[in-house]
Structures are given as structure tokens and as C-alpha cells.
C-alpha positions as CSV (number, residue, x, y, z in Angstrom):
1,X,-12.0,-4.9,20.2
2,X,-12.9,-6.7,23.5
3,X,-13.8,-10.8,23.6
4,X,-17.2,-11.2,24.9
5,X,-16.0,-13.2,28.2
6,X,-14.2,-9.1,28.4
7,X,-17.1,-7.7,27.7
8,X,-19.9,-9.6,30.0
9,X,-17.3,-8.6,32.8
10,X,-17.3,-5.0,32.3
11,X,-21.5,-5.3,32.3
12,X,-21.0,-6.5,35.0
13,X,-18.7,-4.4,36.7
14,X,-21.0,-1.3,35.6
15,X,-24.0,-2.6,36.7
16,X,-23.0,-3.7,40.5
17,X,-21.1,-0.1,40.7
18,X,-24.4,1.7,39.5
19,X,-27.2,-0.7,41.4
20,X,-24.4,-2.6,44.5
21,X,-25.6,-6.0,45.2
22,X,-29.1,-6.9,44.9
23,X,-29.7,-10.1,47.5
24,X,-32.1,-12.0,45.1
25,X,-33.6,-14.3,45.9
26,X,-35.6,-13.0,48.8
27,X,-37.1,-16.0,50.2
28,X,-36.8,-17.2,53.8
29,X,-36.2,-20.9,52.8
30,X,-35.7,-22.9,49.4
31,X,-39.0,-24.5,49.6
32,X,-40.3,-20.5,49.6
33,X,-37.8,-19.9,46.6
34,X,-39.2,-22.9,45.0
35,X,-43.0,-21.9,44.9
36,X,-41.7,-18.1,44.6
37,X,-40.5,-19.3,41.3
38,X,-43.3,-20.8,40.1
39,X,-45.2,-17.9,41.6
40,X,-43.5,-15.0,39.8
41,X,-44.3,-16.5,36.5
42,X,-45.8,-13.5,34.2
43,X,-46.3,-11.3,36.8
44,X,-44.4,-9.1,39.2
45,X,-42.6,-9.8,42.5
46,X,-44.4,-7.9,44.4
47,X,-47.8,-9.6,43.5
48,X,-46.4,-12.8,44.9
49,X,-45.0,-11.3,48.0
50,X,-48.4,-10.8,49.0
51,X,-49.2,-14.4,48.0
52,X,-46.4,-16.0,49.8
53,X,-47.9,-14.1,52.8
54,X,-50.8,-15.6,52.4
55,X,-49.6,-19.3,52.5
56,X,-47.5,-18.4,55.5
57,X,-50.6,-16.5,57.2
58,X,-52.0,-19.9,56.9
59,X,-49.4,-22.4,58.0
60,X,-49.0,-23.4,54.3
61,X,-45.8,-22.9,53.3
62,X,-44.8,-26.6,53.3
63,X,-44.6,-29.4,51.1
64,X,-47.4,-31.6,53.3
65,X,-49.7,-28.6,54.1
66,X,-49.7,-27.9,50.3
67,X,-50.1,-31.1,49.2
68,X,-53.1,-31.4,51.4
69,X,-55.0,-28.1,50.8
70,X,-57.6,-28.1,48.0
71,X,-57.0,-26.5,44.5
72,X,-59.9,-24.1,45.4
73,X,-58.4,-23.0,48.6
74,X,-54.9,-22.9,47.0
75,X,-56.0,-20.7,44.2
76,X,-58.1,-17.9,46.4
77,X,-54.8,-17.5,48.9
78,X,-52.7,-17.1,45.3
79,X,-55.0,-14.7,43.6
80,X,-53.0,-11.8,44.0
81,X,-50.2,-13.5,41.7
82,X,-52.3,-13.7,38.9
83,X,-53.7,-16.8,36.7
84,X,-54.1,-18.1,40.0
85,X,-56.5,-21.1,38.8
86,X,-53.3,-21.9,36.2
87,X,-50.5,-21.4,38.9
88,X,-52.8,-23.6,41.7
89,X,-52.7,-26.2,39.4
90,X,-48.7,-25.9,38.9
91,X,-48.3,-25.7,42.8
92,X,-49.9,-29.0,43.0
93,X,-48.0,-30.5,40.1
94,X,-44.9,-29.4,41.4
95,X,-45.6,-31.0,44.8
96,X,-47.2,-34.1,43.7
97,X,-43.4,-34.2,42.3
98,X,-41.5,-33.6,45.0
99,X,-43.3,-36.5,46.6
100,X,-43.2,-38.7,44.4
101,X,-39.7,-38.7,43.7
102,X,-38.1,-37.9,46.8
103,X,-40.9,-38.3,49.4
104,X,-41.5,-35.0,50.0
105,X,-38.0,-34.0,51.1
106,X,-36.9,-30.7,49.6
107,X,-33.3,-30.7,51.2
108,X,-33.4,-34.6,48.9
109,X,-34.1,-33.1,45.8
110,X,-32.2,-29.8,46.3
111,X,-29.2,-32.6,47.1
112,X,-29.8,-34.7,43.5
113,X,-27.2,-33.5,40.6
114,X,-28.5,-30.7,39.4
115,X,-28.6,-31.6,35.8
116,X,-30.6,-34.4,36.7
117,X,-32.7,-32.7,38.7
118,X,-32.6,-29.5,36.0
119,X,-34.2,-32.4,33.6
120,X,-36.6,-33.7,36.0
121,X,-38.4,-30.7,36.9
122,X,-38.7,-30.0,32.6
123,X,-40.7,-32.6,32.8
124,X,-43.1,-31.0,35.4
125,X,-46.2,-29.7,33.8
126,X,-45.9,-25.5,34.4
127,X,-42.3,-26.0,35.2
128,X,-40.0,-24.3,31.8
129,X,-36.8,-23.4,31.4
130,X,-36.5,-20.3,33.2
131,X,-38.6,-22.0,36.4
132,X,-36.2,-24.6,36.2
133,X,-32.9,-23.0,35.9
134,X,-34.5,-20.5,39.0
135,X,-34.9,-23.6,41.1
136,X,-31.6,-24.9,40.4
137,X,-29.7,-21.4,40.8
138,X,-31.8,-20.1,43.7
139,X,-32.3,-22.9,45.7
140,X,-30.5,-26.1,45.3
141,X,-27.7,-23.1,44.8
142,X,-25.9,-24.5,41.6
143,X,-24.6,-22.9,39.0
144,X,-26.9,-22.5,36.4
145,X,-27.1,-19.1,34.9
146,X,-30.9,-18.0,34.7
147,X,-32.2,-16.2,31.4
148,X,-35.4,-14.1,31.5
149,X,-37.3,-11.5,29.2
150,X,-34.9,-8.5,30.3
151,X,-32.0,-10.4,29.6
152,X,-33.0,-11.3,25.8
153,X,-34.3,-7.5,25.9
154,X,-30.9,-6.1,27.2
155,X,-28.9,-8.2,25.1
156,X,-30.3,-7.8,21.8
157,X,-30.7,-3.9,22.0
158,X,-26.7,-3.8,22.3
159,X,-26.7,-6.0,19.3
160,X,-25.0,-8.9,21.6
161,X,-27.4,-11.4,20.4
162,X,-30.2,-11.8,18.1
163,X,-33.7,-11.0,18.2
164,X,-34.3,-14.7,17.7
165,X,-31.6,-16.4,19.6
166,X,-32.7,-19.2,21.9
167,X,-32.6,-19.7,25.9
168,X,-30.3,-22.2,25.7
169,X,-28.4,-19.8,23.0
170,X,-28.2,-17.3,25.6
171,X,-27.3,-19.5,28.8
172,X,-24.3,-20.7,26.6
173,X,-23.5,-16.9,26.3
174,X,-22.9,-16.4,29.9
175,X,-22.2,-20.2,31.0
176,X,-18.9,-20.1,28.0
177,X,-17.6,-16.6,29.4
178,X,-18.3,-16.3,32.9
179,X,-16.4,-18.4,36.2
180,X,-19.2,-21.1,37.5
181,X,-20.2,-19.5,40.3
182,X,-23.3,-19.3,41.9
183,X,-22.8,-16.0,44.0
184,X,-21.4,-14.4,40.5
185,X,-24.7,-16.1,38.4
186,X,-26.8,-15.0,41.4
187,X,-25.7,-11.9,41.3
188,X,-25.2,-10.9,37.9
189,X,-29.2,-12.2,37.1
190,X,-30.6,-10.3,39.5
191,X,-28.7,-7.1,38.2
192,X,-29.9,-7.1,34.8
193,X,-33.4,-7.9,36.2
194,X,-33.0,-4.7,38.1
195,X,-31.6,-2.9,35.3
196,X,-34.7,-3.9,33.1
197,X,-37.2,-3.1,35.3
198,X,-35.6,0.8,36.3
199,X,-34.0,1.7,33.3
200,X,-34.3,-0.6,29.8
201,X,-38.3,-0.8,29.8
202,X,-40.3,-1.2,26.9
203,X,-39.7,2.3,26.4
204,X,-35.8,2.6,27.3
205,X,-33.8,5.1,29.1
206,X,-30.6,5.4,27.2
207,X,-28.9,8.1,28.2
208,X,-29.3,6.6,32.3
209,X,-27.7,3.2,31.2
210,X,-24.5,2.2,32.9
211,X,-23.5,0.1,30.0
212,X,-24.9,2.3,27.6
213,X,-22.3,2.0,24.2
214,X,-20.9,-1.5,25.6
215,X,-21.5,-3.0,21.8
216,X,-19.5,-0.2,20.5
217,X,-16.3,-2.5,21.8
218,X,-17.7,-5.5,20.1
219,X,-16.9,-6.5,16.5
220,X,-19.2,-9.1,14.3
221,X,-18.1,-9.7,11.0
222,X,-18.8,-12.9,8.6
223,X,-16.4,-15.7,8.7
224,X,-16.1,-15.7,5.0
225,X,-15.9,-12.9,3.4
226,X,-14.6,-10.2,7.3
227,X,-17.5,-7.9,6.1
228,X,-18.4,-6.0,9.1
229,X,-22.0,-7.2,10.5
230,X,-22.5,-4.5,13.4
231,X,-26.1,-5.0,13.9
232,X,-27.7,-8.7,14.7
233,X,-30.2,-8.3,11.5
234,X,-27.3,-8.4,9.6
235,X,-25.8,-11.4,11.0
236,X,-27.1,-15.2,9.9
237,X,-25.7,-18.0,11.7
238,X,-25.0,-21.3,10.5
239,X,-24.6,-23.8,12.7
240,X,-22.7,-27.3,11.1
241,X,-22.3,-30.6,12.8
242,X,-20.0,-32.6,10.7
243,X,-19.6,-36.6,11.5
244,X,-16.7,-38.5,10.4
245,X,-16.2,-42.5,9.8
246,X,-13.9,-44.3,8.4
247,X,-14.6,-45.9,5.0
248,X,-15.4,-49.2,5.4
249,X,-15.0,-52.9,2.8
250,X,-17.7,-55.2,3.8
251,X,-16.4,-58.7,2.7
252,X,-18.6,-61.8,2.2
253,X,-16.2,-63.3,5.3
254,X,-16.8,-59.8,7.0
255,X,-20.3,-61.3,6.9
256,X,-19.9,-64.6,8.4
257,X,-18.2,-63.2,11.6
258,X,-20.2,-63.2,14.9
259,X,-21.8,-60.1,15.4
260,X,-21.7,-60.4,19.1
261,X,-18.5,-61.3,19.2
262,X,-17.2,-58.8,17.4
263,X,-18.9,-55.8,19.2
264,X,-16.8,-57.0,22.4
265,X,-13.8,-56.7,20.5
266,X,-14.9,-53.2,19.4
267,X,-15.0,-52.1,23.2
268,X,-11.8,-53.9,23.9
269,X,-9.8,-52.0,21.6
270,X,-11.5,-48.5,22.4
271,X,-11.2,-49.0,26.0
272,X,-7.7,-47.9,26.5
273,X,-8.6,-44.5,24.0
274,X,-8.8,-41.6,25.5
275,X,-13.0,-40.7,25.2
276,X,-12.0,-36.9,24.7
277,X,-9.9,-37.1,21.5
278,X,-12.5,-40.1,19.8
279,X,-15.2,-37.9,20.4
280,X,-13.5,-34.9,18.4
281,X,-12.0,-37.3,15.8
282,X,-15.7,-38.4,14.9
283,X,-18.0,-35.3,15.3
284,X,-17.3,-31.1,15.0
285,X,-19.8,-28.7,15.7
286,X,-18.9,-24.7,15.2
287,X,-20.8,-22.0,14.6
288,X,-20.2,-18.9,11.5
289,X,-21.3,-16.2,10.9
290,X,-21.9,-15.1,7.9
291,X,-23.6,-12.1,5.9
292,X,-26.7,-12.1,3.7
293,X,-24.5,-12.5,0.2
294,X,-22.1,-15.3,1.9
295,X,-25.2,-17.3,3.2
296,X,-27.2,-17.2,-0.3
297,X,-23.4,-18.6,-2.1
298,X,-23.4,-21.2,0.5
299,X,-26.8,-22.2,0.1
300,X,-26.3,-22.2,-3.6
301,X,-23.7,-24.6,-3.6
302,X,-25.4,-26.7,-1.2
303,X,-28.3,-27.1,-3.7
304,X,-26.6,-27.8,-6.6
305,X,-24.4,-30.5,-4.2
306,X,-20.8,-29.2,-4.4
307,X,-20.3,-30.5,-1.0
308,X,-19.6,-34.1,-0.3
């Protein structure tokens, strides 16, 4: 059986020999990919093609001539990309944003770490996860792998994930397994977005897949008991975050010592340690997995406290 860092390769070996590259994103500038992402929320591409045309039609595709124009106006030249009254309002936000915090200057922002600036636009009303991460990827060019709806779709029918697993679940799927690298996280989104759209629809065609079988060479069994768990259904996963510290004798002279005083020589004699190796020595966090009858034990002897 193949790792899964061997088997996201070979997806996407199949996928760029069936579709060759894709050169996503198509916009002219990263302001354009900016709004395009914001744009192509809930809708498809081609309904904000004619939008962005539009703006540029205009002499609006910049950050002053949008921040000028009314909602009103903004909306009517966006209607083709659908809740146009919802997305006008998340233009404005975004742009009221990009001035605020860096005067305007897309090339400034696109500049600012990119986990920072991954954070910042979160907390832009409008602006989620996938915007985000399609900002950061796209434009600022950073590598951030981008997760959609045809990635959780493609995923989950090879049984690679489950039908409940999270964005950031996913993300961590590629992120863990794959080089960073923007051309190959650029690439390798806009694959599978081509592959959902032609071949894995709502109603699939299987027998056209290029990775059609690919879970075949993956094996999921519970951590406990090596019961094989082929299908995601079958699989529960239990994440555990275990803290460590040392047992500690409070004295009544323990109590009379400066507090203040004693913090410093805390960070005096942690300074020297090496933050890598404290960090492990106080917390562990692993994931099992673990089959329906293996999960109800655990949880059994959770509840009647055999763990400490």
C-alpha cells in the first residue's frame, strides 16, 4: 500500500497527463484576482468574466475607482455574478480594508506575511476561508493550498477523507504531503476544479476518471484493534491533546517568595532550552483511528474514569 504524500502525487500526475496545465488564475493583475475571488463566490467563472468586464468597461477596476463608486452602481455592473446586492457589499468591505490597513496599496498587502495577512482578511466581513486562502495562493502568490467544494467532493468519493472532515482538515491533507510550492498548489487546485466540473459532477462519470481506483492503494485500519476500515463511514477519529507538568510541593516558604521575582528566574533558566524539544516535552497531539467497537470501549472507559 502507497503513503498518502505517494498517493496525492500520482493524482496528480494523472490529472495534469489527462487535463495539461490549466493557467488558473486568469486575471490580468492581482487586484483582478483579488475581486475575481470574491466574485466567483457561489457561482461560475464565467458569470464573473462578464462582471470583471464590466468594471473594466468602466475604468473601475481599481482600488480608488471602487472605493468611490456607489453600492448601487457597483451592484448593477456585478449582476451577472449573482447575489450581486450581497457581493457589492463585500467589494466595498474588502476595499474599505485594503485602505485602511495599507492605504490602498495592493502590492503593500500582497507584500505582508501571508499568515498575517491570511488572518486579516478572515476577519473581513464576506471574506472565508476559501476567499482567503484564493487571495493568498493566487495573488500575493504564497503557498497556501486552496480547498473548495470539488475537492471535498473528489476526496471523499475515493474514501480519502470523510464526509465531515473540515477545511482546515483537508488543507493539512495536501499542506503535510505535498513540496510548498505555489506553481505545484496552483496547479494542482486548478486541476481538480477542472476535473469536478467535466467529469466528477453531482452525477459522476466513473468510468472517464483518470484517477478512477486511486483508493484501491490506500489502506485505513483502526489503531487498536488493525481492523480494516476501507470506507470513511467506517472510520471515527479521535483526536487527543495530552499536556504534561511536573508535579509540584507548594511549601508555606514557596509562598512567601516574590512572585515577580521568581517568574524572571523562570525565563532565565528556560532561555538556553531549546523551544522545539520543551514544547514536545509538555504537549502531544495525534490523531487514531479507530472502528465503531474500539471507539464505544474507549468511550466506556473514559466514563467510568480508568484514565488518569
Amino acid at each position: 500500500m502507497k503513503t498518502t504524500k505517494a498517493i496525492l502525487d500520482e493524482i496528480y500526475e494523472r490529472l495534469f497527463k489527462a487535463f495539461g496545465p490549466q493557467h488558473w488564475w486568469p486575471g490580468e493583475t492581482p487586484f483582478e484576482v483579488c475581486i475575481g475571488a470574491i466574485l466567483t463566490q457561489n457561482t461560475a467563472w464565467m458569470n464573473v468574466e462578464k462582471a470583471i468586464t464590466n468594471l473594466k468597461k468602466e475604468k473601475l477596476l481599481t482600488p480608488q475607482a471602487l472605493k468611490k463608486i456607489s453600492m448601487s452602481r457597483l451592484a448593477r455592473l456585478i449582476r451577472s455574478a449573482g447575489y450581486y446586492n450581497q457581493k457589492a457589499k463585500k467589494l466595498k468591505n474588502f476595499i474599505k480594508f485594503l485602505f485602511d490597513n495599507y492605504g490602498g496599496n495592493i502590492k503593500r498587502m500582497l507584500n505582508e506575511d501571508f499568515l498575517v495577512l491570511r488572518s486579516r482578511l478572515l476577519e473581513v466581513n464576506g471574506i472565508g476561508l476559501e476567499t482567503a486562502d484564493s487571495i493568498v495562493l493566487y495573488a500575493a502568490n504564497k503557498p497556501l493550498f486552496v480547498v473548495d467544494a470539488y475537492t471535498r467532493r473528489i476526496l471523499s468519493r475515493h474514501n480519502l477523507i470523510g464526509l465531515d472532515a473540515s477545511y482546515t482538515e483537508i488543507q493539512n491533507l495536501f499542506m503535510d504531503n505535498l513540496e510548498d510550492r505555489v506553481l505545484l498548489f496552483n496547479e494542482y487546485h486548478a486541476l481538480i476544479v477542472r476535473l469536478g466540473k467535466e467529469i466528477c459532477k453531482t452525477k459522476p462519470n466513473c468510468p472517464a476518471c483518470p484517477i478512477k481506483d486511486i483508493e484501491k492503494k490506500i489502506k485505513h485500519s483502526c489503531d487498536s484493534c488493525s481492523k480494516e476500515l476501507p470506507h470513511p463511514q467506517d472510520r471515527y477519529v479521535l483526536d487527543i491533546k495530552l499536556y504534561a507538568s511536573p508535579e509540584v510541593e507548594i511549601t508555606e516558604e514557596d509562598l512567601k517568595k516574590d512572585l515577580h521575582s521568581e517568574i524572571d528566574k523562570l525565563i532565565e533558566e528556560t532561555r538556553g532550552m531549546d523551544a522545539k524539544k520543551l514544547e514536545e516535552e509538555i504537549y502531544v497531539a495525534y490523531k487514531l483511528n479507530l472502528c465503531r467497537k474500539c471507539r464505544d470501549i474507549l468511550n466506556m472507559r473514559l466514563k467510568n474514569r480508568e484514565f488518569v
